[in-house]
N, CA and C atoms as a LAMMPS dump frame, in Angstrom:
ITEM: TIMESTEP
0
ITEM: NUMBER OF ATOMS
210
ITEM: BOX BOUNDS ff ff ff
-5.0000000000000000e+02 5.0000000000000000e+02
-5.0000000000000000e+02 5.0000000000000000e+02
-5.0000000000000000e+02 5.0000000000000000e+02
ITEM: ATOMS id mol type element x y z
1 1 1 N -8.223 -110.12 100.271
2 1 2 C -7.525 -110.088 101.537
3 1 3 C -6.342 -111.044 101.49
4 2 1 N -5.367 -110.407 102.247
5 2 2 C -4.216 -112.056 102.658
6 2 3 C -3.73 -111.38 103.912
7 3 1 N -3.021 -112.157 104.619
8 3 2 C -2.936 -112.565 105.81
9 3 3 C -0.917 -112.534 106.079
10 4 1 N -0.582 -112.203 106.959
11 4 2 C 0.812 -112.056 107.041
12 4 3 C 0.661 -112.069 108.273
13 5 1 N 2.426 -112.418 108.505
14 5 2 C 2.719 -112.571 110.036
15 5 3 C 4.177 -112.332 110.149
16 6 1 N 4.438 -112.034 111.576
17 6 2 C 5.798 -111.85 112.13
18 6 3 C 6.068 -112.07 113.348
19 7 1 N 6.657 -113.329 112.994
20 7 2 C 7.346 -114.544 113.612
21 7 3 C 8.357 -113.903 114.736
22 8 1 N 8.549 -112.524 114.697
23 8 2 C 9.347 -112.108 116.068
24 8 3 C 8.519 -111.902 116.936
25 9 1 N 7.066 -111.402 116.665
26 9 2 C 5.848 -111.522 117.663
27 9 3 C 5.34 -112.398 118.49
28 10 1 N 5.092 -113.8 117.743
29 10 2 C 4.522 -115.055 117.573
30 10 3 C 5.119 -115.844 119.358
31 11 1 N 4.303 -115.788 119.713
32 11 2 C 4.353 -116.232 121.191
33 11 3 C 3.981 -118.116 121.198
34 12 1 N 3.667 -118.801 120.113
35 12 2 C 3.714 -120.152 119.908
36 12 3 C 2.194 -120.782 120.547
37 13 1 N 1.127 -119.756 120.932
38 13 2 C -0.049 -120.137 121.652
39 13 3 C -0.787 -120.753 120.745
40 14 1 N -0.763 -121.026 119.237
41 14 2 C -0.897 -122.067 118.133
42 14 3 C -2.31 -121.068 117.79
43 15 1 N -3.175 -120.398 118.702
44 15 2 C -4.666 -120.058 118.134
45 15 3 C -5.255 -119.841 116.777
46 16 1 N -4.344 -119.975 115.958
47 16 2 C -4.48 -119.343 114.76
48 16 3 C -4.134 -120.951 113.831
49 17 1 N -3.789 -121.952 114.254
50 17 2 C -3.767 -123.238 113.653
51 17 3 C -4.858 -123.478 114.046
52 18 1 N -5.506 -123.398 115.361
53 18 2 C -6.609 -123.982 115.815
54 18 3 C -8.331 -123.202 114.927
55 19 1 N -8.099 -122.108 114.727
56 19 2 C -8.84 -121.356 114.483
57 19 3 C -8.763 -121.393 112.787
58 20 1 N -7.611 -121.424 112.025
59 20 2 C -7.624 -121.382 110.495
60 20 3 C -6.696 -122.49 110.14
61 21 1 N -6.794 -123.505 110.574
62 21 2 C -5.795 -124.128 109.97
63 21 3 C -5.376 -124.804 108.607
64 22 1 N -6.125 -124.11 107.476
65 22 2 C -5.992 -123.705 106.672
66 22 3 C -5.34 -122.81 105.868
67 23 1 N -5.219 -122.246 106.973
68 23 2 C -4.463 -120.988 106.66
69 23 3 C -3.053 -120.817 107.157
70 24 1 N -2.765 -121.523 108.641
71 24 2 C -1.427 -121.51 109.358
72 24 3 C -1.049 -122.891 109.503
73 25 1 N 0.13 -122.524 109.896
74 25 2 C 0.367 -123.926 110.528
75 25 3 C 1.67 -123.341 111.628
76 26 1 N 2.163 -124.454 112.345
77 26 2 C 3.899 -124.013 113.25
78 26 3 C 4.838 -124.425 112.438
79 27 1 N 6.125 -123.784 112.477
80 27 2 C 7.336 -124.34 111.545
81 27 3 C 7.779 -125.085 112.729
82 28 1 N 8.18 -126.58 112.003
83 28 2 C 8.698 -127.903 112.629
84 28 3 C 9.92 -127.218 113.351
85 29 1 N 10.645 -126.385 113.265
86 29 2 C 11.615 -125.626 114.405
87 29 3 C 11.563 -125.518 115.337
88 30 1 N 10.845 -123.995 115.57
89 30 2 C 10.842 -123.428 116.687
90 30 3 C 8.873 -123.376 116.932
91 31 1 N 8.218 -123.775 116.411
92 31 2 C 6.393 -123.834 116.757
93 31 3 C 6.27 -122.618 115.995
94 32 1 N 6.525 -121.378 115.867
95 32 2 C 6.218 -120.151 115.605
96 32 3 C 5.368 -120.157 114.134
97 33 1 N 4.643 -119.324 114.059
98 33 2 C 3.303 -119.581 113.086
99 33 3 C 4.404 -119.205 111.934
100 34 1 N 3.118 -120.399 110.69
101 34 2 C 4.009 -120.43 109.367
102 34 3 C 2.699 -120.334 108.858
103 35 1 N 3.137 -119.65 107.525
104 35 2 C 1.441 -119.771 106.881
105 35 3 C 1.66 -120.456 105.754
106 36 1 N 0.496 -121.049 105.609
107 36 2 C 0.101 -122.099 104.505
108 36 3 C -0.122 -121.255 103.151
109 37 1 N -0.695 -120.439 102.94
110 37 2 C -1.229 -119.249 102.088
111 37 3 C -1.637 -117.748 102.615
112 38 1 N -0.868 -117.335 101.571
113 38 2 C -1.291 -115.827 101.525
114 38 3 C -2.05 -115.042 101.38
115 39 1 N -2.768 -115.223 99.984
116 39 2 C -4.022 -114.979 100.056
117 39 3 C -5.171 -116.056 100.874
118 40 1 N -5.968 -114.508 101.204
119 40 2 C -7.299 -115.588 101.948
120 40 3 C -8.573 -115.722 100.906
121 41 1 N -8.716 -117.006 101.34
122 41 2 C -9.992 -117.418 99.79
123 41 3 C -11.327 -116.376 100.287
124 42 1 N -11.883 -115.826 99.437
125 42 2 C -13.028 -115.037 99.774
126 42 3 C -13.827 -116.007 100.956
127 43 1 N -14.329 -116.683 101.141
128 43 2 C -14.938 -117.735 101.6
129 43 3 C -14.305 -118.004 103.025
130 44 1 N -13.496 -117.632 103.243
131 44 2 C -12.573 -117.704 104.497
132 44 3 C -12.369 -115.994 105.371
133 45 1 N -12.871 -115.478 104.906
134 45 2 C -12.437 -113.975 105.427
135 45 3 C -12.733 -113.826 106.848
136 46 1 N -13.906 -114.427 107.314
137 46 2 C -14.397 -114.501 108.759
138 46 3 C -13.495 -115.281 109.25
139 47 1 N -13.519 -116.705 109.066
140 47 2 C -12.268 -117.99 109.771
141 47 3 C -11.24 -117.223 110.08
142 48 1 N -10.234 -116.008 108.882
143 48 2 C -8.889 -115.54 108.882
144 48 3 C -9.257 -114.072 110.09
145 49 1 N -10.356 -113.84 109.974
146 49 2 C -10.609 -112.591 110.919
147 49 3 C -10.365 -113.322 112.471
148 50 1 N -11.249 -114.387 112.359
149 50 2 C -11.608 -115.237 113.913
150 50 3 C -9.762 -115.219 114.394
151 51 1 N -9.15 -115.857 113.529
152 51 2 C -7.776 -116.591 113.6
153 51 3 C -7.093 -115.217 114.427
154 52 1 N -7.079 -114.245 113.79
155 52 2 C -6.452 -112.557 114.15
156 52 3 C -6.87 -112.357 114.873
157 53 1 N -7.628 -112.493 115.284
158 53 2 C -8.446 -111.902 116.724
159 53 3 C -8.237 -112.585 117.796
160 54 1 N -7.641 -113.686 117.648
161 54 2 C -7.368 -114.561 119.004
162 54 3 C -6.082 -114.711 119.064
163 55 1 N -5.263 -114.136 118.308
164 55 2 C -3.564 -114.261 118.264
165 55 3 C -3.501 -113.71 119.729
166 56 1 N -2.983 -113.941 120.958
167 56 2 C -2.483 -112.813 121.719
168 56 3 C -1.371 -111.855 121.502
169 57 1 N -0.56 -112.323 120.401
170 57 2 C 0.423 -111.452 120.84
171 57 3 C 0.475 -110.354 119.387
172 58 1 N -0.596 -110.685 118.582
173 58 2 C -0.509 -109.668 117.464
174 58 3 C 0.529 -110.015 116.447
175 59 1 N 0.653 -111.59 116.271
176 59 2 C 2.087 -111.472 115.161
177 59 3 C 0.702 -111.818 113.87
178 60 1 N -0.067 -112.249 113.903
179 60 2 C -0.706 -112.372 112.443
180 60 3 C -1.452 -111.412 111.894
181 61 1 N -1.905 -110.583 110.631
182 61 2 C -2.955 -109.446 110.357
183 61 3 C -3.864 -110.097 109.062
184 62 1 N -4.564 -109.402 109.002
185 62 2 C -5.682 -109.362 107.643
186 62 3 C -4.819 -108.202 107.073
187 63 1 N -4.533 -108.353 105.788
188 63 2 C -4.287 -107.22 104.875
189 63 3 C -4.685 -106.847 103.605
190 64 1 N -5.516 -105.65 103.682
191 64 2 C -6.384 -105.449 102.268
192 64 3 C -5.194 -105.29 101.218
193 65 1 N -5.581 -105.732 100.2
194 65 2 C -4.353 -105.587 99.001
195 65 3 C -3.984 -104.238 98.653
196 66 1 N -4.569 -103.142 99.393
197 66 2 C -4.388 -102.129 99.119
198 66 3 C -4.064 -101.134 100.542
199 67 1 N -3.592 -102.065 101.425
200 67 2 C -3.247 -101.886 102.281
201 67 3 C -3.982 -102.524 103.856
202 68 1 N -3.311 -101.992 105.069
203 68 2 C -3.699 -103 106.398
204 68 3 C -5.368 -102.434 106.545
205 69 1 N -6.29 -103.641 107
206 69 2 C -7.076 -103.205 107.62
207 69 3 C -7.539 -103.95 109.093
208 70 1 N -6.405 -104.653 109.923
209 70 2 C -6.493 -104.632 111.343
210 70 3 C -5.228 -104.883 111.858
């Protein structure tokens, strides 16, 4: 799995630092989610699911390497 985002979505509600912050972080700019890594460590797939699921505005996904699966 890895994890992508788009920062024209990204409403700055941080849930996804709070939830993976491992995985995201805000760019010192404008807050808007920055990610730490791309791929998600096997071991993290739930944390990166939790993180997606609480985005409100839909800028972050899970993406199977073989394409989207949410």
């Amino acid at each position: 799995m890895r994890v992508s985002a788009d920062n024209s979505k990204c409403v700055v509600s941080c849930m996804c630092v709070y939830r993976a912050p491992e995985l995201f972080d805000q760019d010192e700019t404008d807050g808007r989610v920055a990610l730490l890594a791309v791929a998600v460590p096997p071991d993290a797939d739930a944390v990166a699911l939790r993180a997606v699921q609480a985005c409100p505005s839909g800028a972050i996904a899970l993406v199977a390497m073989d394409g989207p699966t949410t």
